[in-house]
N, C-alpha and C positions, 0 to 999 in steps of 0.2 A: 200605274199598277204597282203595288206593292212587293217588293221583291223578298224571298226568302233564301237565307244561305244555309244550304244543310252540309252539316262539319258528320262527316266520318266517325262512327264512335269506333275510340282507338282503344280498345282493354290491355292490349299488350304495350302501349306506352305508358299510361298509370302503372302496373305492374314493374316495369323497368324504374320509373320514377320511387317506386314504393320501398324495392329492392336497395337502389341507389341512398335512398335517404337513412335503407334500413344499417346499410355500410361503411355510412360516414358515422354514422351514432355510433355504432361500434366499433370502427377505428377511434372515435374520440376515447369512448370509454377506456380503450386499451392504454392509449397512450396515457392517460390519465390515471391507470393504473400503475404502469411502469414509471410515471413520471416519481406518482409518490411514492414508490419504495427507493427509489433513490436518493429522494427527500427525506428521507428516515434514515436510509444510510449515512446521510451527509450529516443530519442531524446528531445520529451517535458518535459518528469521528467527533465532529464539535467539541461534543459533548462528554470526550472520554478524556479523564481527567490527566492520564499522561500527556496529552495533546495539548490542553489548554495549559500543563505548566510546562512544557515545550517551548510553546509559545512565546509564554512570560519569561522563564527565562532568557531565552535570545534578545528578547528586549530590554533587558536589563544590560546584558552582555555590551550590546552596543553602545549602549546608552555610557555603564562603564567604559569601554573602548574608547569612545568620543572623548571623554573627561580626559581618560592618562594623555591620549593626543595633544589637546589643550595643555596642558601642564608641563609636556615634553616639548611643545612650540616654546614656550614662556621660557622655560629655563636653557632650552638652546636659544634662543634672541637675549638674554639677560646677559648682561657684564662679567660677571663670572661664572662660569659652571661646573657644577660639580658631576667630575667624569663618571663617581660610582653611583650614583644617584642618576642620572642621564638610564646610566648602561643598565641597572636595574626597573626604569620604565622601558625602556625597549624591549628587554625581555616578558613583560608584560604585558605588554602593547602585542608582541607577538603570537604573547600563547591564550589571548584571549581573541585574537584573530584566525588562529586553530580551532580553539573553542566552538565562534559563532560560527566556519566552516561547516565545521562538523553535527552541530543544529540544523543549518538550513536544508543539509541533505536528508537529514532525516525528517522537516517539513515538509521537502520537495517529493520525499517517497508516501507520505499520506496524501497531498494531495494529486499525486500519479495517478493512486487507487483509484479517485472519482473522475478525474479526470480522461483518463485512460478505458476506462470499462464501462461507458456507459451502455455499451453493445453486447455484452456479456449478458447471458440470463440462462436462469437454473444455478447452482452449485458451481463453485468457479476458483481455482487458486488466482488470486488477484496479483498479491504481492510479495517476494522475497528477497532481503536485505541481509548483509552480511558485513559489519563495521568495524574497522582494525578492533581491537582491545588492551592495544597496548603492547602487548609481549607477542613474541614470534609464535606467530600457529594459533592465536587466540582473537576467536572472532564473538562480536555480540551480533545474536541471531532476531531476527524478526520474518514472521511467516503469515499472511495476510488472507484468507476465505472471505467469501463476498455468497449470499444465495438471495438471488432476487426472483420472485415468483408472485401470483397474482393470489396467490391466499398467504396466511401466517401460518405455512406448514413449517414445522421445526425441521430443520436439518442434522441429522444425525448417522456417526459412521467413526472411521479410523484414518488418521493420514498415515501415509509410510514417505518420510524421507532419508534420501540416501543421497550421501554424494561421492562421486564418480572419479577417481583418478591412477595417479601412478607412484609405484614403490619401489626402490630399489630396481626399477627396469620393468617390471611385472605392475601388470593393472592389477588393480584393488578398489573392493565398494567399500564405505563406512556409513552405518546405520544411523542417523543421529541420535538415538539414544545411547548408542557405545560412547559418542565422544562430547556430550554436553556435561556438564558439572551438577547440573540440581538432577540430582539421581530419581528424583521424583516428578518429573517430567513426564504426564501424559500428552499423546497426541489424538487423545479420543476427542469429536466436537459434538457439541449440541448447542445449537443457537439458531436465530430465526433472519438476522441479516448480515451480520459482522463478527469476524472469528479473530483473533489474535494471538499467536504463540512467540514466546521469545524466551531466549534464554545463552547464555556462555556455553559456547565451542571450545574446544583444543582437538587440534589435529596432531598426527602422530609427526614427529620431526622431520623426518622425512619423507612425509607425504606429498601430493605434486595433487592439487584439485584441481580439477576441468570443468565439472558442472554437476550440477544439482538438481534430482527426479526427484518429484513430489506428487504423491499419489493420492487420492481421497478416493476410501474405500466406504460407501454408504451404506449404511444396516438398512440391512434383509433385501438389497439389489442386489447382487454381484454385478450386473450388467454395465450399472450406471457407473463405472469406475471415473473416475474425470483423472488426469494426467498432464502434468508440464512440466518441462524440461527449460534451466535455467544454465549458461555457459555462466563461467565463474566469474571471470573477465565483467559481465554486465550488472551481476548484484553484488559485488565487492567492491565497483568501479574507483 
């Protein structure tokens, strides 16, 4: 005799299945969203022209460095040497070893940005850097936004940065627009992924910095303020 197997119709396991499959599609999508704005961020750093002659430079630098080396081996193993000649590559040798230092840190803090924040999403202060300038109390500034979202809505608003310290025994704030040099410094943004402000600081001489609040004030939210707080000690390092 012919046997027949009768299976259960199960409506509530398609459903689960339907759901399930509708879930991964949509995680894919997301992440495939999120992936590429990232991809566009990374793309613009690339692509921002300060960045690529960054680059070339320091590779140049080294490139030079290596040569003086070369040349400062030869004539220290040679028969005679000439001491002012010597003493005048080492001094070179050194300050183009300050030089590429001082590049690589400012490669190492662009690539922090992407590096560092992939997890970040909405409106975001990314990165702040703060690099000797040479004279006492004088710093070159760089201030880094980052707005990653699933459509190309522009980001628009105001930052307020302040940085935090001590005066003669008494705390004191300084506004960055008091103490930067190009008197025409906005810190208004509009842009769809990547924001960059920079510019020359001096501090007053006897100021004592702690740290540095940086605030993004977005038009027509108030709500949305985003906020972060930088110790001095870690963007001056």
């Amino acid at each position: 005799m012919r046997r027949h197997t009768i299976r259960p119709h199960q409506p509530l396991r398609y459903l689960l299945l339907v759901l399930i499959a509708s879930a991964l599609v949509g995680t894919g999508a997301w992440i495939l969203a999120e992936y590429s704005h990232w991809q566009l961020i990374r793309e613009q750093m690339a692509q921002n022209q300060d960045y690529k002659s960054l680059r070339q430079t320091n590779r140049e630098l080294v490139e030079d460095n290596e040569a003086l080396r070369r040349k400062l081996t030869m004539l220290q193993t040679g028969m005679t040497i000439d001491k002012h000649t010597t003493a005048e590559l080492q001094d070179e040798v050194t300050r183009l070893q300050d030089r590429i230092f001082q590049l690589n840190r400012e490669l190492e803090f662009y690539r922090g940005i992407v590096s560092s924040s992939e997890d970040v999403k909405g409106l975001a202060v990314q990165g702040l850097q703060l690099l000797s300038a040479g004279a006492p109390q004088q710093y070159h500034f760089r201030l880094v936004l980052t707005h990653v979202v699933k459509s190309d809505k522009v980001a628009r608003g105001h930052a307020e940065v302040v940085i935090e310290g001590s005066q003669d025994g008494a705390q004191r704030t300084l506004r960055l627009q008091d103490v930067v040099h190009e008197q025409s410094l906005s810190l208004d943004y509009r842009f769809k992924h990547f924001k960059r402000f920079e510019g020359l600081v001096e501090l007053p001489p006897a100021f004592k910095p702690r740290r540095v609040r940086v605030q993004l004030l977005p038009e027509g939210n108030s709500h949305a303020k985003v906020e972060k707080v930088f110790d001095w000690s870690d963007v001056t390092g």
